[in-house]
C-alpha positions in Angstrom: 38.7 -28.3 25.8 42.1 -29.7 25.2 43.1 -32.0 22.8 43.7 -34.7 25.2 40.3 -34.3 27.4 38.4 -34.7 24.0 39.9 -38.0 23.7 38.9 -38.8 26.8 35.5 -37.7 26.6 35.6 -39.7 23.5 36.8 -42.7 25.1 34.2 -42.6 27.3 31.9 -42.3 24.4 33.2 -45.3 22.8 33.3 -47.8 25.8 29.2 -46.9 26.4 28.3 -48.3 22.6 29.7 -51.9 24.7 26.4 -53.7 25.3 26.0 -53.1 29.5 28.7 -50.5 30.0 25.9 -47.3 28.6 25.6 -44.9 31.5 28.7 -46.6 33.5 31.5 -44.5 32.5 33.4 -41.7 34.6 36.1 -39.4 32.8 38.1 -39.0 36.1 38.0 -35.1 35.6 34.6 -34.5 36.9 33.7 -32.9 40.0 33.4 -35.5 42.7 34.9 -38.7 41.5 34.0 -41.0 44.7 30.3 -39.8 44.4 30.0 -40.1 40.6 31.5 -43.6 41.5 29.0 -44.5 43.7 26.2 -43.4 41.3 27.4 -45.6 38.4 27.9 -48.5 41.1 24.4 -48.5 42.6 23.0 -47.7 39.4 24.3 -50.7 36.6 24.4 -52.9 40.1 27.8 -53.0 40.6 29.6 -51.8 37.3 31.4 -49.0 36.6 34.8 -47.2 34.3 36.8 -45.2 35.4 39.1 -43.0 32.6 42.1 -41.2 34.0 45.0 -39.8 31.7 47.6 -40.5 32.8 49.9 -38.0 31.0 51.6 -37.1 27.3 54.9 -37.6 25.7 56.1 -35.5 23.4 57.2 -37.3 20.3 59.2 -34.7 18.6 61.5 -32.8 21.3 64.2 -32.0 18.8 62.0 -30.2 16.4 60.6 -27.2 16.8 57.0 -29.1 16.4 55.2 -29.7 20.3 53.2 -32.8 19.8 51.9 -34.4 22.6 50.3 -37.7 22.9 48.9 -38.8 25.6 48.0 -42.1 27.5 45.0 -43.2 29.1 43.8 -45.7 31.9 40.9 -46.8 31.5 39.7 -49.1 35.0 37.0 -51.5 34.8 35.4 -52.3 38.1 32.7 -55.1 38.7 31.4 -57.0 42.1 33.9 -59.5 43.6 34.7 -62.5 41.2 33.1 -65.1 43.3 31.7 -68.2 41.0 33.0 -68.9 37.4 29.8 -67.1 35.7 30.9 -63.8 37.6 34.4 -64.7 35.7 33.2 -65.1 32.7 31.5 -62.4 33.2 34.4 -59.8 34.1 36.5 -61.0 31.2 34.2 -60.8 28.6 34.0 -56.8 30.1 37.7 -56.8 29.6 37.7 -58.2 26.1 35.0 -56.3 24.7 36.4 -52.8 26.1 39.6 -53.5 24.6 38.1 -54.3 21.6 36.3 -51.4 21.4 39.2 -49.2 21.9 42.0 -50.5 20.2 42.8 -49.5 16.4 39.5 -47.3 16.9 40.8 -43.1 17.0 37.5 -40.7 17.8 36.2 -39.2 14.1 36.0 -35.8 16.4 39.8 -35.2 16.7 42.1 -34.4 14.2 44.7 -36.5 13.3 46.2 -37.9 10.0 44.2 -40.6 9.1 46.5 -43.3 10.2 46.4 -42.7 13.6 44.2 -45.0 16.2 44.5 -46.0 19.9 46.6 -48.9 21.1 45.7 -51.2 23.9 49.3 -51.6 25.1 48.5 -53.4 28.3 46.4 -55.2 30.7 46.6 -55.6 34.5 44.4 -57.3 37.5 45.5 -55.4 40.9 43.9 -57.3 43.8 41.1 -55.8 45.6 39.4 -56.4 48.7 36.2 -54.5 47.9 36.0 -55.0 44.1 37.4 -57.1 40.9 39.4 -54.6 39.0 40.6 -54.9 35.6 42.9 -51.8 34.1 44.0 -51.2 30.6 46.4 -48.8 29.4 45.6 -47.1 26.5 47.8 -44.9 24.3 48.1 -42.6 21.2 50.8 -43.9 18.4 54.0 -41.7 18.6 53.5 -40.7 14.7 
């Protein structure tokens, strides 16, 4: 397994240790993503994650050195925000994911001690079908 699918897998890992998210999350390389979708839907009731890479950089193109880092989206979707508990509800999701994730670097890949994940951004696209929540997630360039 590559570099950058370990860190997805661990990412994946990592969001299931957030209280109601265990047994929710998809790594988007698995065989069948709309069924595996509709699994975790049916299953936590309307709750699932969605991890998709989205690519790598490479941070040192003028050495001889290939380092790639990559960048993650990780997509967080619940039922349709319709009262102020289901609100609450989908941002305390949102908040505890990032939390989860950023600073945090998986024990199971190498990298120089200083490195961890960075929760670089979050963003609400509309939805007629479900309340989605998406934060990007990246690996430091050093």
């Amino acid at each position: 397994m590559s570099r950058l699918f370990s860190i997805a897998f661990a990412i994946r890992d990592q969001i299931e240790t957030v209280e109601g998210l265990e047994g929710t999350v998809i790594v988007d390389r698995q065989n069948n993503l709309a069924a595996e979708f509709l699994k975790r839907m049916t299953k936590a009731k309307g709750l699932a994650v969605i991890i998709a890479m989205d690519g790598a950089r490479n941070t040192s193109p003028e050495f001889k050195t290939y380092r790639l880092r990559g960048t993650f989206t990780v997509t967080i979707f619940t039922k349709p925000v319709l009262r102020a508990k289901d609100a609450k509800f989908a941002d305390e999701l949102v908040e505890s994911v990032g939390q989860a994730l950023h600073g945090w670097w998986p024990a199971a890949v190498p990298s120089n001690g200083g490195h961890r994940l960075r929760v670089t951004r979050a963003e609400f696209p509309p939805n007629d079908t479900y309340n989605i929540s998406r934060l990007t997630v990246s690996e430091p360039d050093s």
